[in-house]
C-alpha positions in Angstrom: 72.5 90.9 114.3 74.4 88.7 111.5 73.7 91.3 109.1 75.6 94.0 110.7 78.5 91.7 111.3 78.9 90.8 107.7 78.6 94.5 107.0 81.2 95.3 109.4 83.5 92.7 108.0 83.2 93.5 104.6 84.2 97.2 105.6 87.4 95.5 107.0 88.7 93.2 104.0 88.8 96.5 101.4 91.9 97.7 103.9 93.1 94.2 105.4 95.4 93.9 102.0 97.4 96.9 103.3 98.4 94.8 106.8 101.8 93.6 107.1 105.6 93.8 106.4 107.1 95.7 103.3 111.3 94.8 102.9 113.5 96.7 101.2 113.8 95.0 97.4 115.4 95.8 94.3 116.0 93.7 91.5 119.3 95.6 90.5 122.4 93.4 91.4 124.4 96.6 92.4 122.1 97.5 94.8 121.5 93.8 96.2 125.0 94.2 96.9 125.2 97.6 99.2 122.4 96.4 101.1 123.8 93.0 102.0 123.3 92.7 105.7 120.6 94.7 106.1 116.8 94.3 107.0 114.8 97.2 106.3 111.3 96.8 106.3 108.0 99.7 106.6 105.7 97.6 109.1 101.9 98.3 108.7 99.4 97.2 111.2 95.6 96.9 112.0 95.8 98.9 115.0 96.6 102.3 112.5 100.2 102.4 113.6 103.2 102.2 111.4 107.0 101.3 111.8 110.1 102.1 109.6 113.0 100.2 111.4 116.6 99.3 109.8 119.6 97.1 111.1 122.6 96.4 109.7 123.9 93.6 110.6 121.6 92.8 113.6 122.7 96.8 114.8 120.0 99.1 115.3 120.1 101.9 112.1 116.9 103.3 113.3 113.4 102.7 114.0 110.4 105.4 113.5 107.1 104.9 114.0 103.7 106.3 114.1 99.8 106.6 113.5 98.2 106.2 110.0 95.2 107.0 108.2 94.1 104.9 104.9 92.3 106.3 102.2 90.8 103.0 100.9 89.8 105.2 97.2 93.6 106.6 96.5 95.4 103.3 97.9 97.2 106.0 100.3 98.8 106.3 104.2 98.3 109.8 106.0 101.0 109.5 108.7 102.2 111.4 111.7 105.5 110.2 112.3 106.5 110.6 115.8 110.1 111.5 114.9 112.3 111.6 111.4 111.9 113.6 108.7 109.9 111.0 106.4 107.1 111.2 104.1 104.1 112.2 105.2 101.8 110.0 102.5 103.0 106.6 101.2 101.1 104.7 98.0 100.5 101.2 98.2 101.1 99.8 94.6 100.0 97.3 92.7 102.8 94.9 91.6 103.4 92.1 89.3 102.2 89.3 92.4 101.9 91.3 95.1 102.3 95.3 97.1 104.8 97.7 97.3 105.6 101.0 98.4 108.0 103.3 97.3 110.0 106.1 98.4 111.8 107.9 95.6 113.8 105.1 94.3 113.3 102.9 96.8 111.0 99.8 96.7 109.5 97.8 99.5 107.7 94.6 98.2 105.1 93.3 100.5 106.2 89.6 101.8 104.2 87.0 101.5 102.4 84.9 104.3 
């Protein structure tokens, strides 16, 4: 019976680094700048669901959300968004100290717990 639990367990913590909130970051001052105000983060959780939700200045900009598959080999979300045109696979990076995802240009750094 404990050997099946580790197994289990161990099954879970090759996918539990995807888990969490990825902001909108950019290191370019310019861009710092437009985005002043607002909090746009990609949330990912256990339960294989996703959000994408933006405010600007506390006002809803929008909020999408959805189901996910991980592909533990390729680092990779399969998602069926509910509504939005959005990418239907996002990569989870490796970055200097920590995850990101990108879309185009954009960057969303993993935070820190």
């Amino acid at each position: 019976m404990l050997i099946s639990f580790f197994a289990c367990r161990n099954n879970d913590d090759r996918s539990s680094f995807i888990y969490g909130k990825y902001r909108l970051f950019s290191t370019d001052p310019s861009i710092q700048q437009f985005t002043t105000g607002e909090n746009t983060f990609i949330e990912i959780a256990k339960d294989q669901t996703i959000v994408y939700n933006s405010t600007i200045n506390n006002k809803p900009k929008f909020k999408f959300t959805g189901t996910y598959k991980f592909n533990k080999e390729t680092n990779t979300l399969t998602i069926q968004w509910k509504e939005g045109k959005l990418p239907g696979t996002l990569k989870i990076e490796t970055a200097d100290d920590g995850y990101v995802i990108k879309i185009g240009d954009t960057q969303y750094k993993k935070e820190k717990k």
